[in-house]
N, C-alpha and C positions, 0 to 999 in steps of 0.2 A: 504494500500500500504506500502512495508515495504526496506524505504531510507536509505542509507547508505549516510553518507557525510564524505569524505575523508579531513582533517584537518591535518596542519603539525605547528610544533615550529618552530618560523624562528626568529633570531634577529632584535630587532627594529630599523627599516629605521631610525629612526630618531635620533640616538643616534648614538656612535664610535662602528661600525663594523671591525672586523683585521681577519686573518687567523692564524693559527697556527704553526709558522714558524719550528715546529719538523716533519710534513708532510705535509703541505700545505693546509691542510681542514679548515673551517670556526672553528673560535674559538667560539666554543658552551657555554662551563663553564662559561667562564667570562664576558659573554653577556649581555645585557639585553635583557632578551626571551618573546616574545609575539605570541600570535597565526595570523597566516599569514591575512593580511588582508584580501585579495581577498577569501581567505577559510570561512570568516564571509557574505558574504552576499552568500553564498552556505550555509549554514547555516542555515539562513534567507529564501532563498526559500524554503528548506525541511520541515522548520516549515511551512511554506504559504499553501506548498500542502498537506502535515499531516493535518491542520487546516481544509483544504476543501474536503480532500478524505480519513482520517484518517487511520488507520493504525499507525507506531511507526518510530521514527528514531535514528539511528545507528552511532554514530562517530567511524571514523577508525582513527588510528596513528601510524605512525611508526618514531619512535626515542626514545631517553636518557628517564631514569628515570623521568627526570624534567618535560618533554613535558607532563606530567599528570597535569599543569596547562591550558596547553592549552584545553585540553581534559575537565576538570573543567569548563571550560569561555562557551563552548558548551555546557554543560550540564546545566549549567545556564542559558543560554539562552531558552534552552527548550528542547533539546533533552532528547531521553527516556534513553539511554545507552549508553556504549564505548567499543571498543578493542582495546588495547595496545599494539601494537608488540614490543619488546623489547630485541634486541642483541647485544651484545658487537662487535660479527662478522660484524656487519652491519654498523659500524661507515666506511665512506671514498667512501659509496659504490656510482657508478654514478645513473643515473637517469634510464637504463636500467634496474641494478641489482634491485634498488628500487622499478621497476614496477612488478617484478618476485616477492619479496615479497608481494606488495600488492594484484597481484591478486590473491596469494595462500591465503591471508586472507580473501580474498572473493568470492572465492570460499570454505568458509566453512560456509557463512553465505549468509542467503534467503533476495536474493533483486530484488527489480520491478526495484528499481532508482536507479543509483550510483549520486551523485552530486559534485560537487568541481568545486573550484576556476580557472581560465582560466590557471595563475602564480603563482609561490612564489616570494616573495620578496630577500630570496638569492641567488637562482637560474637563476630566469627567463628565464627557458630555454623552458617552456610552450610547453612541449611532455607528460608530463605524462597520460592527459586523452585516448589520441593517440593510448598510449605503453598501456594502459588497455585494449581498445575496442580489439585493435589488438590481443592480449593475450587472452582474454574471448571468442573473436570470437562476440562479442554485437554491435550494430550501437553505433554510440560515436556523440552527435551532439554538434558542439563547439559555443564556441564566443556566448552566448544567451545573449539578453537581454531582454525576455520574456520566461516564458514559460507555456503553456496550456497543462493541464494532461485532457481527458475524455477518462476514461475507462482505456482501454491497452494502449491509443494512446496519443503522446507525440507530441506537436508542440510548436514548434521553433523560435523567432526571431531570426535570427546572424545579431549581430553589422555590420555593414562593414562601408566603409567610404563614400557613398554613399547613403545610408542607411539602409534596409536590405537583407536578404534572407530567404524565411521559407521555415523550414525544416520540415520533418515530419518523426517519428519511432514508431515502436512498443515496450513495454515491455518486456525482461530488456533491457534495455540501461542504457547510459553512459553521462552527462549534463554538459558539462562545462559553467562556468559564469564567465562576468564580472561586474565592480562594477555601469555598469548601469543599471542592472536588478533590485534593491530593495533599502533599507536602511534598514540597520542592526539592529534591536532591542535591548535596552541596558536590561543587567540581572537585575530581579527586585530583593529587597531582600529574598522575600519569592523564588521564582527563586537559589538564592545563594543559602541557606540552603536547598531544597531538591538536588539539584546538588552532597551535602556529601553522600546522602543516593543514589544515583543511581547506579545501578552495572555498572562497571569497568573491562573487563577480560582483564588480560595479556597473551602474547601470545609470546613461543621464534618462533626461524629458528626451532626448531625440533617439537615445536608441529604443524606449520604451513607443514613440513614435507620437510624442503627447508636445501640443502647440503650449511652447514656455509663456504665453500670453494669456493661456487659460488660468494658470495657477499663478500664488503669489500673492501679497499682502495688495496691490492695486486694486485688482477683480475676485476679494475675495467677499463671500457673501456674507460673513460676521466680521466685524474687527469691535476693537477694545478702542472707545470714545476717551474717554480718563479712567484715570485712576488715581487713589490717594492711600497713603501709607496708614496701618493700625492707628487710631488712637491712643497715644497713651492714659496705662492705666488709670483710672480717677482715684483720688483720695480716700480711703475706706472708714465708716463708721464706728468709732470709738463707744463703747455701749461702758460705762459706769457701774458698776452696782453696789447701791446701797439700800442694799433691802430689797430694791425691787426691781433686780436686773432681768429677772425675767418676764416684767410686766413690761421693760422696755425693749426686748428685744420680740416678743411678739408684736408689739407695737410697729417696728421697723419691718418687720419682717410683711407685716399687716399693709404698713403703705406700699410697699415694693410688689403686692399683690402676690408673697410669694406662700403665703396661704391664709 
């Protein structure tokens, strides 16, 4: 069976994320870049199902130079190979334009699965699998947090909050996941060192065969108008008690409507 797992660079949650106050896009360069969480236990399934129905899998990327780390951390993990889409055109683009790129890249490469993360962590606008099916014209079954491959036939848990729905498609399709389908596998080192040796294609907007005027922060169909830095924190209420600290802290607690 021959997987594709869609992986992106995104800055880490857990560090100082800012935008880029000369157009407004996420400030990429001076980030700390790590590959999207939710994109590793995608990841982690395409290894589960290679493992049990073999066949090879494929990391896709589309971003900067850089994002060839991310692409790396997959490949060490266990993937067989990567494609790099890579344009300057493409910096600003929204998540529409983006999905026009990816499916032109995948539409140059043979797949049964497509896999990926449900979100990214800069975005979280969780349409891209969506904007793919739609484009390829594939069932797209979202929200998994199972899933069973025999044969052609793909079946589904979806998460819900009730608990779930199954779904069921045939080959090719489109999986999205969230991070309670699996646990992520850490890269071993023998893992890191073949990771150098696995091919790598990069790929622009003209060999994908996609006009650099369509995408890009000019003709995109969302941009970010302003933006303003947190608030610093406000001054917090000093409650006294003499006698009757707890007639004044429901008191407070009362105006703040917090019960």
């Amino acid at each position: 069976m021959n997987i594709v797992v869609l992986v992106k660079q995104v800055p880490d949650s857990g560090s100082e994320r800012a935008l880029d106050s000369a157009d407004n896009t996420v400030a990429r360069a001076s980030a700390d870049n790590v590959i999207n969480e939710m994109d590793e236990y995608a990841i982690e399934e395409a290894l589960t199902v290679k493992e049990s129905q073999g066949g090879e899998v494929t990391v896709l990327t589309v971003g900067p130079a850089g994002a060839t780390d991310a692409i790396r951390k997959a490949l060490s993990m266990g993937a067989d190979k990567a494609v790099h889409v890579t344009d300057d055109a493409i910096h600003g683009s929204c998540a529409v334009q983006t999905s026009a790129v990816i499916a032109a890249a995948l539409s140059q490469l043979e797949y049964d699965l497509v896999i990926c993360g449900a979100e990214s962590t800069d975005g979280q606008v969780s349409v891209m699998p969506a904007l793919l099916s739609e484009r390829l014209g594939v069932p797209h079954l979202s929200g998994a947090r199972k899933l069973t491959v025999e044969g052609s036939t793909l079946k589904v848990e979806r998460q819900t909050d009730g608990g779930f729905w199954a779904l069921e498609a045939q080959t090719p399709a489109i999986v999205s996941t969230w991070d309670t389908i699996n646990e992520p596998r850490y890269p071993s080192f023998k893992g890191i060192m073949a990771a150098k040796k696995k091919p790598v294609e990069t790929k622009s907007l003209a060999d994908l065969g996609v006009d650099a005027g369509s995408v890009g922060l000019a003709t995109a169909t969302s941009q970010v108008l302003d933006f303003a830095g947190r608030p610093p924190k406000g001054e917090g209420v000093k409650v006294t008690d003499e006698g009757d600290g707890a007639e004044k802290l429901v008191g407070y607690l009362a105006s703040q409507k917090i019960v």
